[in-house]
DRENBA-222241 format. One record per residue: x, y, z of N, C-alpha, C in turn; residue in three letters. Coordinates in steps of 0.2 Angstrom, whole numbers, padded with zeros to 4 digits, always signed. Layout:
XYZXYZXYZala/...
***
This chain:
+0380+0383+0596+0385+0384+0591+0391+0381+0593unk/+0396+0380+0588+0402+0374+0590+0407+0379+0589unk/+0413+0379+0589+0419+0383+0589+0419+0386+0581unk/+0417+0381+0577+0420+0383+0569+0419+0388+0565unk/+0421+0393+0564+0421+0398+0560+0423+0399+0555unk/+0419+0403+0550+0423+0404+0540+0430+0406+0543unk/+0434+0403+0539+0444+0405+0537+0443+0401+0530unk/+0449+0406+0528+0448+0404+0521+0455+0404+0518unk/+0459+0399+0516+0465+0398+0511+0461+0398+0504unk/+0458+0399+0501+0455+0400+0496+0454+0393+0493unk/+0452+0388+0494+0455+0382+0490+0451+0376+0493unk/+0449+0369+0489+0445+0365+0494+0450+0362+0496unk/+0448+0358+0501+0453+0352+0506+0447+0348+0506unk/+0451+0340+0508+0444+0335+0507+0448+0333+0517unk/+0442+0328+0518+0440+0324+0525+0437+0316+0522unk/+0443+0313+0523+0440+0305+0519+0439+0302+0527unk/+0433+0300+0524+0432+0296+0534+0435+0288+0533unk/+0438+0288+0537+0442+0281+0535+0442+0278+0545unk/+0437+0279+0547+0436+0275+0553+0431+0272+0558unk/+0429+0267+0553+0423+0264+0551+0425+0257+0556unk/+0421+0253+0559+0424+0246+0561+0425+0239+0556unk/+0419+0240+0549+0419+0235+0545+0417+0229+0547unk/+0413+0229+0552+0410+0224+0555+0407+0217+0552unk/+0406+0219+0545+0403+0213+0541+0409+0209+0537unk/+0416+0214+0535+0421+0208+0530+0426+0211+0535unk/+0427+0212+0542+0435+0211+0547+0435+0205+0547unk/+0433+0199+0545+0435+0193+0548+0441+0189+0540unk/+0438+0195+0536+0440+0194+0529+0448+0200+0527unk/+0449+0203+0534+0453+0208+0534+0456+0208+0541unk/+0461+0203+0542+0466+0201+0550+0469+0206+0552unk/+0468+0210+0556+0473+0216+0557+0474+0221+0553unk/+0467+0221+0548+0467+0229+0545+0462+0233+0544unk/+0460+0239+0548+0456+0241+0543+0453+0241+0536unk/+0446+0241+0537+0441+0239+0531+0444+0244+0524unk/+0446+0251+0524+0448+0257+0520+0454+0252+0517unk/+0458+0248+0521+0466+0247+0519+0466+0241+0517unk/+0461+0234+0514+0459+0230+0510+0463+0231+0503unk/+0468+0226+0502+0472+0228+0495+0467+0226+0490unk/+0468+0230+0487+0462+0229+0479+0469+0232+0474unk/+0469+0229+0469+0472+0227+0462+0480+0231+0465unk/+0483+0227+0471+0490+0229+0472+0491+0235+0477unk/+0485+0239+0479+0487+0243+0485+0481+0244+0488unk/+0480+0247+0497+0474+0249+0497+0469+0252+0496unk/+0464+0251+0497+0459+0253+0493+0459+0259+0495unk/+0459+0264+0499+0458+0269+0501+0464+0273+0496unk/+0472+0270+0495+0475+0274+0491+0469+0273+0483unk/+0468+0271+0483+0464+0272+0476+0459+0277+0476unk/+0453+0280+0484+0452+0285+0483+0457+0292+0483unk/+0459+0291+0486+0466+0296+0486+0468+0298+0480unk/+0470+0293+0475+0474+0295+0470+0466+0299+0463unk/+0461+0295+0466+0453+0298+0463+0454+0306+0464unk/+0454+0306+0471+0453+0315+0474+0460+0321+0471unk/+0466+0317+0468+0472+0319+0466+0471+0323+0459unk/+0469+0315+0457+0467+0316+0448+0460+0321+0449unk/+0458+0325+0452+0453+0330+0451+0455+0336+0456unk/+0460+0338+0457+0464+0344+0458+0465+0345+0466unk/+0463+0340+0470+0464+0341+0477+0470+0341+0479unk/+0474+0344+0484+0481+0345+0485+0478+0342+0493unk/+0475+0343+0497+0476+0340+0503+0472+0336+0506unk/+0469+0333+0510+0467+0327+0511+0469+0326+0519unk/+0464+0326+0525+0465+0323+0531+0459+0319+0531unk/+0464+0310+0532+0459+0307+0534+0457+0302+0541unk/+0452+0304+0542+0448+0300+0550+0448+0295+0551unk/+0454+0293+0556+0453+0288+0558+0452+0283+0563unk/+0453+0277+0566+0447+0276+0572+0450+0268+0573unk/+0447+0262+0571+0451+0256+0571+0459+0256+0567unk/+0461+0254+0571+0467+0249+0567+0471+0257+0563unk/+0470+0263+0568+0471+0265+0562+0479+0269+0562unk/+0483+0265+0567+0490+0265+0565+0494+0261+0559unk/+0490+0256+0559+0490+0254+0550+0489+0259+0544unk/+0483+0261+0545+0482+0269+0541+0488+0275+0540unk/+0491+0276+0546+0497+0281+0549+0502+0280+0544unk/+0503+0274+0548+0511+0270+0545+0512+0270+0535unk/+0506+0268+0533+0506+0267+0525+0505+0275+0523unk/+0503+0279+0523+0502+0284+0523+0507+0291+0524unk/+0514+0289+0521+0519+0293+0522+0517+0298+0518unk/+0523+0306+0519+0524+0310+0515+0526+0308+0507unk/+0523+0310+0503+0523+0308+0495+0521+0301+0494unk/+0515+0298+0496+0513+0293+0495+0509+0293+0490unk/+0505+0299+0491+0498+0301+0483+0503+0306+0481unk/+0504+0306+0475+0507+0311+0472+0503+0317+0471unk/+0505+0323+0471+0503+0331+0472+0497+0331+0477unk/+0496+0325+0482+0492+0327+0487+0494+0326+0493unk/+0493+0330+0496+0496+0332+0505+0492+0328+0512unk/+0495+0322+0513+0489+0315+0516+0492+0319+0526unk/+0487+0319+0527+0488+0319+0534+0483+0315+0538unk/+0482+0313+0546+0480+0308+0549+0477+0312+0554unk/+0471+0309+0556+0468+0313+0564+0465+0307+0566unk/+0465+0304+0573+0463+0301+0576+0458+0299+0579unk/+0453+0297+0581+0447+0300+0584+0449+0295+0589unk/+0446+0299+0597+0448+0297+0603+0444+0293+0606unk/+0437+0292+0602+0430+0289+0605+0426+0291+0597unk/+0423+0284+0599+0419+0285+0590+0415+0290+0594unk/+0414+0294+0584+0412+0301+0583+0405+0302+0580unk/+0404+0296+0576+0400+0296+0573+0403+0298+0565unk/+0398+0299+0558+0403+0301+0551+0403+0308+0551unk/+0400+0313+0554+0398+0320+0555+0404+0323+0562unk/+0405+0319+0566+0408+0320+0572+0416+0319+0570unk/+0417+0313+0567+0426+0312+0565+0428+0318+0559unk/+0424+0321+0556+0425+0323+0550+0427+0331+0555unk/+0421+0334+0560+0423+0339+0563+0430+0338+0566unk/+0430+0333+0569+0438+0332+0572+0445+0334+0568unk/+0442+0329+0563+0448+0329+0559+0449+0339+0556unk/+0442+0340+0554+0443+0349+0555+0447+0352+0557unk/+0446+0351+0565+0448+0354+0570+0457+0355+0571unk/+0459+0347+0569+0465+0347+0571+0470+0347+0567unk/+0469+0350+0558+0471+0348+0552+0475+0355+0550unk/+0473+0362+0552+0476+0366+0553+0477+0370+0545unk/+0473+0367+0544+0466+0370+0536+0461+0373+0536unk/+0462+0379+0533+0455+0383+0533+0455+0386+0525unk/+0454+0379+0523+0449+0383+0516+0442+0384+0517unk/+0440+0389+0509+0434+0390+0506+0428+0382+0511unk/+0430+0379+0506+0426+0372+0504+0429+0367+0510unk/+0427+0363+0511+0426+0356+0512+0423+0350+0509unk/+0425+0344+0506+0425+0339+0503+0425+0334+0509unk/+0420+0331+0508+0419+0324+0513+0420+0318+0508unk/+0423+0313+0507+0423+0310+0505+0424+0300+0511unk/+0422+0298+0508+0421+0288+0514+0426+0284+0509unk/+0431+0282+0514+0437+0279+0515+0434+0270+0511unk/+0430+0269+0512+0428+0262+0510+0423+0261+0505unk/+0422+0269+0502+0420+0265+0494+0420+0272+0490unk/+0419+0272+0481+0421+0276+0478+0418+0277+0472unk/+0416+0283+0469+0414+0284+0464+0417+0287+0461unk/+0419+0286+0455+0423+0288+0448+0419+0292+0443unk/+0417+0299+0448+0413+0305+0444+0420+0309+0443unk/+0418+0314+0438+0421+0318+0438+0417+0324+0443unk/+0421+0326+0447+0420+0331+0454+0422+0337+0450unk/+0425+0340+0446+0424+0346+0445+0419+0350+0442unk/+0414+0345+0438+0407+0350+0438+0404+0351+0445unk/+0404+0346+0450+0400+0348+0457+0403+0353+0458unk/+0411+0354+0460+0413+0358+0463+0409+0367+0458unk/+0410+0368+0455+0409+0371+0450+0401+0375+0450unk/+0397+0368+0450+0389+0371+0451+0390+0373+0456unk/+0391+0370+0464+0390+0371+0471+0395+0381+0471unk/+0399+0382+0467+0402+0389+0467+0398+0392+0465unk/+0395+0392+0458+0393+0398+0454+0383+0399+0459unk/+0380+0393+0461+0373+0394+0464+0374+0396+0469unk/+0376+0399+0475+0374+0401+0480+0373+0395+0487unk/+0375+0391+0486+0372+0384+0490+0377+0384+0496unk/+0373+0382+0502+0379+0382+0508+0382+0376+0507unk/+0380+0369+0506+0383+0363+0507+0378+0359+0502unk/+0382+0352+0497+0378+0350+0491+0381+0340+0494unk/+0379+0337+0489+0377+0331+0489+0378+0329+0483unk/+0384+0324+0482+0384+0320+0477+0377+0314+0475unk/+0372+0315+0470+0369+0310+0471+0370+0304+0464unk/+0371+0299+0464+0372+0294+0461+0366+0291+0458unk/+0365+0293+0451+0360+0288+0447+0361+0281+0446unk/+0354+0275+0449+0354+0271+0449+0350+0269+0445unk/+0350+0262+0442+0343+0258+0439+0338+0256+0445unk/+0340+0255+0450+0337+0249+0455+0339+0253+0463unk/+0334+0257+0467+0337+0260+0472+0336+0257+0479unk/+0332+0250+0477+0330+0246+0482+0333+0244+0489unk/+0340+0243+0487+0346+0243+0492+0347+0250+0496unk/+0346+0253+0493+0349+0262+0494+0343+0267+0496unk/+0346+0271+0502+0340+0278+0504+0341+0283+0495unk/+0337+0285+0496+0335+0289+0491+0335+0299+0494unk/+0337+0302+0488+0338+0306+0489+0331+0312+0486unk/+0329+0315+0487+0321+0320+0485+0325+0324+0485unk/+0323+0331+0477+0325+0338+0479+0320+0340+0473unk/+0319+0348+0476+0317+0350+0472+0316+0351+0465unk/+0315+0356+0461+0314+0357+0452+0322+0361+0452unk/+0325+0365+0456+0331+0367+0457+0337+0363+0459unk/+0336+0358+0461+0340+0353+0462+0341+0353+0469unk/+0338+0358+0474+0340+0359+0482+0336+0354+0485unk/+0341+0349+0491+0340+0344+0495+0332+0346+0495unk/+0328+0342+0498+0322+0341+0502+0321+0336+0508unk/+0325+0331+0508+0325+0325+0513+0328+0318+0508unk/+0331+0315+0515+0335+0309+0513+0328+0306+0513unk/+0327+0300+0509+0320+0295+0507+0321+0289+0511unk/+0316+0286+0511+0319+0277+0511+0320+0276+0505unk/+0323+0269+0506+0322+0263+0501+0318+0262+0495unk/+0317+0262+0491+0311+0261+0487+0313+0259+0480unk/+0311+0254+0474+0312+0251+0471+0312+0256+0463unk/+0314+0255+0457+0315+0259+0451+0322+0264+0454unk/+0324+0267+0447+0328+0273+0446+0326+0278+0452unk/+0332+0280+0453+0333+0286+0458+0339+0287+0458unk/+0341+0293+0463+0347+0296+0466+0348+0295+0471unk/+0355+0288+0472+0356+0290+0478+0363+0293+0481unk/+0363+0293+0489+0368+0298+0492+0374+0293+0489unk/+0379+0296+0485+0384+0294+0483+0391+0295+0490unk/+0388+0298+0496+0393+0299+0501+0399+0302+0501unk/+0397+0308+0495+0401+0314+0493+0399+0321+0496unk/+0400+0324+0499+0399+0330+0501+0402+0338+0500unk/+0399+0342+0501+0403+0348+0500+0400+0354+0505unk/+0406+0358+0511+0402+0362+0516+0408+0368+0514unk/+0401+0374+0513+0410+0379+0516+0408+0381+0520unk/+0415+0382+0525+0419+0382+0532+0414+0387+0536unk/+0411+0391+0533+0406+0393+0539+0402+0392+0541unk/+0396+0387+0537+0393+0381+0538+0394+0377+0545unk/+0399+0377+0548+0402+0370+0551+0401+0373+0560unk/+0399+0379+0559+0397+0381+0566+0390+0381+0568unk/+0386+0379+0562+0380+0376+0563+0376+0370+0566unk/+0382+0365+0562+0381+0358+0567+0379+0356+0572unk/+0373+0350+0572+0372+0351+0580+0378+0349+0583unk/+0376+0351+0592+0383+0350+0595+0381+0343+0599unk/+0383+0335+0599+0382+0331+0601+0389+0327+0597unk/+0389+0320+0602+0391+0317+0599+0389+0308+0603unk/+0389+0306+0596+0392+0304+0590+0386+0308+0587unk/+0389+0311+0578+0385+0315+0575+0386+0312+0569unk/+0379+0312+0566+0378+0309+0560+0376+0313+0553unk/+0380+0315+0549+0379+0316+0541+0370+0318+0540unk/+0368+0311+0539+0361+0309+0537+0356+0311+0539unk/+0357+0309+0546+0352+0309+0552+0350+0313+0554unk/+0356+0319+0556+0357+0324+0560+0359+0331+0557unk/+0363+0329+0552+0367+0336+0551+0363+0339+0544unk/+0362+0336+0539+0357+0336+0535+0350+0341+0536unk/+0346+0336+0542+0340+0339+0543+0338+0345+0546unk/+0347+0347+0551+0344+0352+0555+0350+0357+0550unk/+0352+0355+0543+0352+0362+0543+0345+0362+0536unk/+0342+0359+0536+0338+0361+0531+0332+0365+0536unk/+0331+0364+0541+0326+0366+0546+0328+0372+0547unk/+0336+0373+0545+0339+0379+0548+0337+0385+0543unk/+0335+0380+0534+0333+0384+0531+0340+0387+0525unk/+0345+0381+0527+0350+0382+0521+0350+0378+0515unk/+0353+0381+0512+0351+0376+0504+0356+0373+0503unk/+0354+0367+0501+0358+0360+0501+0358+0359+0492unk/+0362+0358+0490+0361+0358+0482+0361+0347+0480unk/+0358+0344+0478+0359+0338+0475+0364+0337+0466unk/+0367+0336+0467+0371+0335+0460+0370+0329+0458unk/+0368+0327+0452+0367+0320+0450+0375+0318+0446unk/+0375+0313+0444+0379+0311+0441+0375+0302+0439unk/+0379+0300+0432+0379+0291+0432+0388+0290+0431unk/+0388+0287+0436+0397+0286+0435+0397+0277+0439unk/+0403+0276+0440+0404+0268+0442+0406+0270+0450unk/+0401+0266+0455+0401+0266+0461+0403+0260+0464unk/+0407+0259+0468+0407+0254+0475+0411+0256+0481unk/+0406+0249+0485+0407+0250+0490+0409+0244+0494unk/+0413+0245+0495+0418+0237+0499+0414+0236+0507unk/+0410+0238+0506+0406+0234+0514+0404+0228+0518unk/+0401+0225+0510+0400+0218+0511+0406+0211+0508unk/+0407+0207+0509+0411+0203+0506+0411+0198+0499unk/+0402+0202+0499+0401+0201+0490+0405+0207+0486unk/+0403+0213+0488+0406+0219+0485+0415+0220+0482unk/+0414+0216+0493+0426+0216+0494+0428+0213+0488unk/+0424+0205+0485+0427+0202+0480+0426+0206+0472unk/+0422+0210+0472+0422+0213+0464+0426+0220+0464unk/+0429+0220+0469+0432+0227+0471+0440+0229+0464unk/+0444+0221+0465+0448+0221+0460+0447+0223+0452unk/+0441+0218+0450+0438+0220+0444+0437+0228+0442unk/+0433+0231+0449+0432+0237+0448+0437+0244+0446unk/+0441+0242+0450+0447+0247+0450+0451+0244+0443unk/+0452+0240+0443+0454+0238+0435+0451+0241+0428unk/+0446+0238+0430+0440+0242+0424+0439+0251+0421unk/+0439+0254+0429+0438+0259+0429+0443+0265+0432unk/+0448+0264+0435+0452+0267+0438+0460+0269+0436unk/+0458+0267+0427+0464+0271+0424+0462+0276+0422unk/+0458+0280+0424+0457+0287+0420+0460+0292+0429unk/+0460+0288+0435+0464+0293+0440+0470+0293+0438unk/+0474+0290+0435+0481+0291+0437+0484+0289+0442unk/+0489+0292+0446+0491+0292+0456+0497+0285+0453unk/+0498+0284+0458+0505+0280+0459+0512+0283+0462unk/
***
């Protein structure tokens, strides 16, 4: 068991993992974190920001890892409007399970819920139904899943007739759900985690709590997704947020 225990300010806080290396478009991004890639006049990571704003979050610590005094710096006091941005540093890669514990750890936040959201790409679902179902069913911790036409790129996601996790899938061809890289845990949950490090979401933290026998809820949604990871994606990133990214508001 790891130190974490339920405390409750009553309220969700998110964890945006923003400390990734971007190994595939850094040469496309001189001295900046992959999260901090301007798309349509600001970073792209402010675009998730101002996404988790416009759906009633008030605080936000995000994980950071490369380059991520660039992160620091842009990221003052009243930068997302009605959202409270704070920074935590990871001292030695953490893995996306292990930075997020950190950032926990050091954030000096104890709500209900936690909100895991990925600093390099973003769905423009409306989060208030998840939050909403994940209250009223009983569930310890849920999964945005993303309806695709084409799941061929993407793990896939298996749950039951009630919608509770069963296992991350492979890869496989036609419509499915995939992991949208939205998460939701409450805070007592987190003492469950395995204790290793570097700790993985998917691989790891997923599996042993389903073993553990907790219910994992999938939430579907069709909403517009990307993901700035490849240097195909980084280029349609402006369109994207143009297209889609006047229903957040933020500025």
């Amino acid at each position: 068991m790891s130190e974490f225990s339920a405390s409750s300010d009553g309220e969700v806080a998110a964890v945006v993992l923003a400390g990734g290396l971007g190994t595939r478009i850094r040469h496309l991004l001189p001295g900046l974190p992959k999260p901090m890639a301007q798309v349509a006049g600001r970073p792209f990571l402010e675009h998730v920001l101002f996404h988790l704003a416009a759906q009633g979050i008030q605080a936000a610590v995000l994980s950071t890892g490369h380059l991520s005094e660039v992160i620091e710096r842009h990221f003052v006091p009243g930068r997302v409007r009605g959202l409270a941005v704070s920074c935590v540093r990871e001292d030695e890669p953490r893995g996306t399970a292990g930075g997020f514990l950190l950032a926990v750890k050091a954030s000096g936040l104890h709500p209900d819920v936690w909100l895991v959201a990925n600093g390099d790409s973003l769905v423009y679902a409306d989060l208030r139904p998840f939050l909403r179902e994940f209250a009223v069913g009983g569930w310890d911790a849920a999964v945005l899943g993303l309806q695709v036409d084409d799941a061929a790129r993407y793990g896939t996601l298996e749950a039951d007739a009630r919608g509770g996790l069963l296992r991350f899938a492979e890869k496989r061809p036609g419509a499915a759900l995939i992991n949208a890289g939205v998460y939701l845990f409450r805070a007592g949950l987190l003492g469950e985690f395995p204790v290793k490090t570097p700790l993985s979401f998917e691989t790891e933290v997923f599996p042993a709590l389903l073993s553990a026998g907790r219910h994992i809820l999938v939430h579907p949604v069709s909403a517009p997704f990307l993901d700035i990871g490849t240097p195909a994606s980084l280029a349609q990133a402006g369109e994207f947020i143009s297209v889609h990214g006047g229903q957040t508001g933020g500025g």
